[in-house]
C-alpha positions as CSV (number, residue, x, y, z in Angstrom):
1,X,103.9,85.9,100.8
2,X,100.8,84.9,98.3
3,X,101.7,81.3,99.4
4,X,101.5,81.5,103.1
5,X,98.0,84.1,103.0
6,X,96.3,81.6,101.0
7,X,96.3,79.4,103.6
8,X,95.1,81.7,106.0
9,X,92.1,80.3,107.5
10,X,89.2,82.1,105.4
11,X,86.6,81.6,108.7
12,X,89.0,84.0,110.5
13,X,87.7,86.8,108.7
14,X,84.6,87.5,110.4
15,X,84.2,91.4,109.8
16,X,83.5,91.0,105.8
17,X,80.5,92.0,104.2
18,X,79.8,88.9,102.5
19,X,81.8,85.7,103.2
20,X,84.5,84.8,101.9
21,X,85.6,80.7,101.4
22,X,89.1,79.3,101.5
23,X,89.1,78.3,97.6
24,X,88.0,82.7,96.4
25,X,90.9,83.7,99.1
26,X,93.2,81.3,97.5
27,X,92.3,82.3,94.5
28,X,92.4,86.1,94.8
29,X,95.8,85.7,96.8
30,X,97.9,84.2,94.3
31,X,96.1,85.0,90.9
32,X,94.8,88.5,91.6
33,X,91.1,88.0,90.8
34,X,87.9,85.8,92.0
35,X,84.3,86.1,91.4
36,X,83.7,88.7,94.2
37,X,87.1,90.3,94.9
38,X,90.0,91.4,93.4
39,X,93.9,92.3,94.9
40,X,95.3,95.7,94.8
41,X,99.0,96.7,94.4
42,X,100.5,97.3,96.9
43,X,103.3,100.3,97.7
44,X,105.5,97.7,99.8
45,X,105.4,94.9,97.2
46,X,106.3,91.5,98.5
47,X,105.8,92.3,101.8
48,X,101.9,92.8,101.7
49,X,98.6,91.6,99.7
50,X,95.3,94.0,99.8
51,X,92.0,92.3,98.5
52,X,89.2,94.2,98.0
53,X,85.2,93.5,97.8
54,X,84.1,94.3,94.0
55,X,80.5,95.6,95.1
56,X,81.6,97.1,98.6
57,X,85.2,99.1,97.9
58,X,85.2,99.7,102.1
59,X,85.2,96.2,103.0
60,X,89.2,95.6,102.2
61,X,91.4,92.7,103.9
62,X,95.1,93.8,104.1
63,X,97.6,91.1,105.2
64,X,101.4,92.1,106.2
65,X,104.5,90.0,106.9
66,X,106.6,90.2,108.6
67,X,109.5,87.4,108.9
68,X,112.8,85.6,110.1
69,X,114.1,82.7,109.1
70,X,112.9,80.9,112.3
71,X,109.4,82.5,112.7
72,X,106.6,83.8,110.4
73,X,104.1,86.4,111.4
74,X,100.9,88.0,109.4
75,X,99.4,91.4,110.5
76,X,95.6,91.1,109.4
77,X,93.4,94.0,109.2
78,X,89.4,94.1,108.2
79,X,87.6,96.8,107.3
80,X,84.5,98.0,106.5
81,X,82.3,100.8,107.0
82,X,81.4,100.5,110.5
83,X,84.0,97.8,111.5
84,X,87.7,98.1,111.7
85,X,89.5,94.6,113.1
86,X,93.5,94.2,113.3
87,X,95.1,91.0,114.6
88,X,98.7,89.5,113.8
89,X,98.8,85.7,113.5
90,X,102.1,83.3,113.9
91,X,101.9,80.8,111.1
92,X,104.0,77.5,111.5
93,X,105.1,74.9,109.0
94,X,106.4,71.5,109.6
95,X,107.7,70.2,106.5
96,X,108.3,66.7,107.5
97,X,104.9,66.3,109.0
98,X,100.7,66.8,109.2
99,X,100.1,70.3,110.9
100,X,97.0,71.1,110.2
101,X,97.0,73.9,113.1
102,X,99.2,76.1,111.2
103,X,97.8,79.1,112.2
104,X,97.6,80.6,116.4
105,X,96.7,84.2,116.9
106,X,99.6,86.3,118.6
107,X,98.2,88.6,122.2
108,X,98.5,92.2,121.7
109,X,99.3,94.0,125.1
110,X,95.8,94.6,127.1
111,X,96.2,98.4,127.2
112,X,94.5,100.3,129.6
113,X,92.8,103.8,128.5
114,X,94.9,105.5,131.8
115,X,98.0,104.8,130.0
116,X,97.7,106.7,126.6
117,X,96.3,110.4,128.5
118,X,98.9,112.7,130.0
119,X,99.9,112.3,134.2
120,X,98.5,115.0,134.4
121,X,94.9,113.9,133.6
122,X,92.6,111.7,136.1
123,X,90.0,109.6,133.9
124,X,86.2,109.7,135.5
125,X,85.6,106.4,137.6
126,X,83.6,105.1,135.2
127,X,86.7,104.8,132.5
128,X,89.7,104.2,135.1
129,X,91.4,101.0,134.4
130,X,88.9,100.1,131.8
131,X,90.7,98.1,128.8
132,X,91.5,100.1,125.6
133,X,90.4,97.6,123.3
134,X,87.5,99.2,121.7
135,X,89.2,102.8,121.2
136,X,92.4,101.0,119.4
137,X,93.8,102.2,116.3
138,X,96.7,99.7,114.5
139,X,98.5,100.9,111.9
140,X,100.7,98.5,110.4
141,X,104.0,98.2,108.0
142,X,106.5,96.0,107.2
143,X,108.6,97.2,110.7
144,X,106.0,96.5,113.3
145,X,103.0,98.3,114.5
146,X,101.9,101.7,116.0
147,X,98.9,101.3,118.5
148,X,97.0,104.6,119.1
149,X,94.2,105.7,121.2
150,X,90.9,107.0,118.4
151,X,90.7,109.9,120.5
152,X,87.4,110.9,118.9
153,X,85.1,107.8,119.8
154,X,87.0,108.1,123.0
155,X,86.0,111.3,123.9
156,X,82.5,110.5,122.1
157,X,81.9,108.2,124.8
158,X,82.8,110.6,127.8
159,X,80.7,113.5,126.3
160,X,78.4,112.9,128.8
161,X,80.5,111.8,131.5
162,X,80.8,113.5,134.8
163,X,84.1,114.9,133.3
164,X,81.9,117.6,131.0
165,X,80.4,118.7,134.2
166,X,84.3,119.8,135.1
167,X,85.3,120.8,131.7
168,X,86.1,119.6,128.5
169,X,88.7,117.1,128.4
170,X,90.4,118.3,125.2
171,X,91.6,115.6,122.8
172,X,95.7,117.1,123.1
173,X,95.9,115.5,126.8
174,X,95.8,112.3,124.7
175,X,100.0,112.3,125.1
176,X,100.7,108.6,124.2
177,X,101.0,105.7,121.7
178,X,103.1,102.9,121.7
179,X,105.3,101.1,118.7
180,X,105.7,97.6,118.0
181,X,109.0,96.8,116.4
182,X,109.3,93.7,114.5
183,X,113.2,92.4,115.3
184,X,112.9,89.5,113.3
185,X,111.9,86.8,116.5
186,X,109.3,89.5,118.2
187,X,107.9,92.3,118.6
188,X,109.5,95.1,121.1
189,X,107.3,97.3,122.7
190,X,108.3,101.7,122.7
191,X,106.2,103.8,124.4
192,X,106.2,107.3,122.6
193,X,104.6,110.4,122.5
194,X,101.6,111.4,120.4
195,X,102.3,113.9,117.5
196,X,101.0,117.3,118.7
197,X,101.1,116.6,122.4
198,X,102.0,119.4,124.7
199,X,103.2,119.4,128.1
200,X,101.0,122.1,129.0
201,X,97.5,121.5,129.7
202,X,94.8,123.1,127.0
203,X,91.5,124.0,128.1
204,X,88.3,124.5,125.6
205,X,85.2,126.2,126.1
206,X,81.4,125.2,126.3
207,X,78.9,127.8,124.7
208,X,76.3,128.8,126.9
209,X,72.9,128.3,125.6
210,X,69.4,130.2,127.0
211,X,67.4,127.5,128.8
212,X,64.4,128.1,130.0
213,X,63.9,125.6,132.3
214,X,67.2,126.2,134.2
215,X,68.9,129.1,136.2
216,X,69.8,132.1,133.9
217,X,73.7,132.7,132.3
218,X,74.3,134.6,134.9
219,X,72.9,133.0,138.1
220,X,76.2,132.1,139.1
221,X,78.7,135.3,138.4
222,X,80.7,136.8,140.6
223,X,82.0,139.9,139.6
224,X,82.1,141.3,143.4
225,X,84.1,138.8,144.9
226,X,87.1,139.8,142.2
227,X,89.2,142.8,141.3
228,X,91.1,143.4,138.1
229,X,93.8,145.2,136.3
230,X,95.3,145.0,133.1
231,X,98.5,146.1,131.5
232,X,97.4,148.2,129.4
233,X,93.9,150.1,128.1
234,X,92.7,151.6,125.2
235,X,92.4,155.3,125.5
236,X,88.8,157.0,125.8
237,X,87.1,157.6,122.7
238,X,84.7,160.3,123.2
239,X,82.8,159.4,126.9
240,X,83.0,155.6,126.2
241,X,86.3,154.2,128.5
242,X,87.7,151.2,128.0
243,X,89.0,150.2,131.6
244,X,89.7,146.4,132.6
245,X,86.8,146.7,135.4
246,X,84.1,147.1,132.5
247,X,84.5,143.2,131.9
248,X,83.0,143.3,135.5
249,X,79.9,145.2,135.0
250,X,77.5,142.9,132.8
251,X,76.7,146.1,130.5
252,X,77.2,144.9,126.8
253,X,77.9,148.3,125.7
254,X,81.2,148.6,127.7
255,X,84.0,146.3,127.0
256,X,87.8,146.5,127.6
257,X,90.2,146.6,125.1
258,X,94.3,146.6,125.3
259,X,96.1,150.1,124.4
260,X,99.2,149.1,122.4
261,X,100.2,149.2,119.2
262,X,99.5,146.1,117.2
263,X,97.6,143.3,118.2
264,X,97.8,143.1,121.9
265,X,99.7,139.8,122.1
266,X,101.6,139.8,125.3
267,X,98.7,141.9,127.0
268,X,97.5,140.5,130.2
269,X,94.5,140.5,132.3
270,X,94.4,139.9,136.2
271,X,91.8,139.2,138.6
272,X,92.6,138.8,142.3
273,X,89.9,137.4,144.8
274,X,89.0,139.4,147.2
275,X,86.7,137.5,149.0
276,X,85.7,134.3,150.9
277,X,83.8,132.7,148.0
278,X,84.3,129.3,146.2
279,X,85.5,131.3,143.2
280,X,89.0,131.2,140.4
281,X,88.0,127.5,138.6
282,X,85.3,128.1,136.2
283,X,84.9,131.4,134.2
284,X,82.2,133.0,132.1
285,X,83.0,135.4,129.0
286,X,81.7,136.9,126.1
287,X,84.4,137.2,123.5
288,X,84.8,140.7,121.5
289,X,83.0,143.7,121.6
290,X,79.8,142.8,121.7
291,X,78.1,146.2,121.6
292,X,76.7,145.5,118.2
293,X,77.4,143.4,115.2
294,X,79.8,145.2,113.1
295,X,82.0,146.2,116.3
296,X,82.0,142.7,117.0
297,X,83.3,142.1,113.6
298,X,85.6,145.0,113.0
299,X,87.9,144.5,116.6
300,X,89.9,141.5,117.4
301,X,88.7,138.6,119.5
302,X,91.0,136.5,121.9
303,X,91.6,133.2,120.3
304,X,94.2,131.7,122.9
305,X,95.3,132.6,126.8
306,X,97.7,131.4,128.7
307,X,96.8,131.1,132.3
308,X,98.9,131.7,135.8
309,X,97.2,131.1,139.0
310,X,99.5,133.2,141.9
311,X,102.9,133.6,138.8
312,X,102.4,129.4,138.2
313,X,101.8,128.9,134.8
314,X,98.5,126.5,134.5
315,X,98.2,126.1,131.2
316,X,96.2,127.5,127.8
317,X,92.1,128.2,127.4
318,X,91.1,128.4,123.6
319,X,88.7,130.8,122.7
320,X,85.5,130.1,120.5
321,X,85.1,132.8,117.8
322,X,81.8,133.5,118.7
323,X,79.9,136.1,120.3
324,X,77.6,134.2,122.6
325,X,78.8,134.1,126.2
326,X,81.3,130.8,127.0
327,X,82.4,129.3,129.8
328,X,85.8,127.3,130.6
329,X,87.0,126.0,134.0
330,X,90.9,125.7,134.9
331,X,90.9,123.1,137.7
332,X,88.2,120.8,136.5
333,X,87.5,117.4,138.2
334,X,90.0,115.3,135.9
335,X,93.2,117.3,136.3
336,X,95.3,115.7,138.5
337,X,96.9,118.7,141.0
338,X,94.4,121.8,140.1
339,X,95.5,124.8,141.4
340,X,93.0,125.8,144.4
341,X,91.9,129.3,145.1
342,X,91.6,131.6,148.2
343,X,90.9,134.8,149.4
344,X,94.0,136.8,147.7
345,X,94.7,134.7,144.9
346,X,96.0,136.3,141.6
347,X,94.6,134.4,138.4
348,X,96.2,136.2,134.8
349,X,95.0,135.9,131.4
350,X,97.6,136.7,129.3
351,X,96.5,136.9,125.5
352,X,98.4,134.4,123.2
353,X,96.5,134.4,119.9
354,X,94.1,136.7,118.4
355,X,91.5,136.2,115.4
356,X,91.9,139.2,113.1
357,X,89.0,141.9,113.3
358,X,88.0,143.5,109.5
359,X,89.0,147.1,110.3
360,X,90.7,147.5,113.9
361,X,93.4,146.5,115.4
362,X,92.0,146.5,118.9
363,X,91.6,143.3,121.0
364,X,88.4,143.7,123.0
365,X,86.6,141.7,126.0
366,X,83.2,142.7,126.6
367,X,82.4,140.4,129.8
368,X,84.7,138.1,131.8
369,X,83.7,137.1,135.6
370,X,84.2,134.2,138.0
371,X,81.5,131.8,138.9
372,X,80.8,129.7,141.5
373,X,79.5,129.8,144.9
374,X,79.7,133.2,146.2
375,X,76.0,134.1,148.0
């Protein structure tokens, strides 16, 4: 292993903070030390050699093996603060000859972004069919190589897309990765799913901030173009009421809460359109009873819903903890077969998870309304 990596061709390595020449590579390979780096251990022993820059520990060089007796392949990864490059190389020997082209880089797949997000998921125009490449994570060992999609600077780069305007597009719709299996001639390609994937589609929320140069948090409710029930409600207390339709009425000082014993998981909410507006998508809330601090604090506040549209299950919205009003959609631009919404349409929150108030039991809603289009 030391043999062959010393002759890897030093100018390859073009991520490094400082250079690097063929003579310190040789050197650091095989003896362990050079002027400016030195060679870690390694938990696979022979199989893999990581050097390391003395005066930058981030900026690290780790080479892998993998090998047959007919063909000899090196996985080469660079890295350094900003920078993280991984290639695999095939190197060739002719014993009974000059070959001074020993080394030829080996062609990953050219994945396209579509193919690591759920079916379900339709990437904005400006990311459909674009190449992977720069949002490629490699992670190699002596058995081959797992290729995954950095879903952060992914979704980094979409932030701003047209896709926010429809919803955040929530890093779990990331459903793929693929494995490389070194069989001792090649590498064999699996396409896999993602740890933590699920099939059902998770929605997140956006908080609504005051801005003063735009239309107000409420310029677009619609609490009379829906009616709802619930499945349960909280006794009165004294003259206050804690009826589903108080979600509808914009007061702060009224909220609803569920009326069973325990936490209210398995309580459900349902609104039914009962008018000709562009209404049932997007959604405003404020989470918890938001009469006053310390009832905020002391009640419970819906962490996760599941959602049907008409008994079809859509999928999950999580909750911010937060009092400020939020907003979600649940048939934003990129989903791929949204459910649609008409006159008579049922759409039912049903409450999941819960985060724990500091003295009641009760899970409370304050405000929860449609918007859209409904002039």
């Amino acid at each position: 292993m030391s043999l062959i990596v010393s002759e890897f061709p030093a100018f390859e390595l073009t991520e490094l903070v400082e250079e690097i020449s063929q003579e310190e590579l040789a050197d650091v390979v095989t003896d362990g030390d050079s002027p400016s780096w030195t060679r870690t251990v390694s938990d696979v022993g022979r199989a893999e050699v990581v050097i390391k820059n003395k005066l930058a520990s981030d900026n690290s060089v780790r080479f892998t093996l993998f090998r047959s007796s007919n063909r000899t392949m090196v996985g080469v990864q660079q890295q350094n603060a900003q920078v993280s490059a991984s290639e695999i190389w095939e190197y060739n020997y002719d014993v009974n000859g000059d070959h001074p082209e020993r080394w030829n880089q080996y062609q990953f797949t050219e994945y396209k972004v579509d193919s690591f997000f759920t079916e379900k998921v339709i990437l904005p125009e400006a990311f459909r069919g674009d190449e992977a490449t720069p949002y490629l994570d490699y992670q190699f060992s002596t058995k081959g190589v797992t290729v995954s999609l950095n879903k952060w600077s992914f979704m980094r780069d979409v932030e701003s897309n047209s896709m926010e305007l429809g919803g955040p597009l929530d890093p779990a719709h990331v459903k793929y990765k693929y494995i490389l299996t070194w069989n001792g001639e090649n590498f064999t390609e699996e396409k896999v799913h993602e740890a933590g994937h699920e099939e059902m589609m998770t929605f997140t929320t956006s908080v609504i901030e005051p801005n003063p140069d735009g239309p107000g948090p409420h310029e677009f409710d619609c609490p009379h173009g829906v009616t709802v029930t619930s499945s349960s409600s909280l006794k009165n207390q004294g003259s206050a009421s804690y009826l589903p339709a108080n979600m509808l009425d914009a007061n702060e000082n009224t909220a609803w809460s569920e009326g069973v014993e325990g936490n209210g998981v398995g309580e459900w909410i349902e609104f039914k359109i009962t008018a000709d507006f562009l209404i049932g998508g997007s959604w405003l809330l404020s989470n918890g009873y938001s009469k006053n601090k310390s009832l905020w604090d002391q009640n419970n506040r819906i962490q996760k819903l599941k959602i049907l549209v008409d008994d079809q299950v859509v999928g999950f919205v999580m909750l911010a903890n937060i009092s400020a009003f939020q907003s979600f959609d649940i048939a934003p631009s990129w989903m791929r077969n949204a459910p649609t919404f008409k006159k008579g349409t049922r759409i039912r929150f049903i409450i999941e998870e819960v985060y724990k108030g500091s003295r009641f039991d009760d899970t409370v809603i304050s405000y929860f309304v449609p918007t859209g289009n409904c002039g």
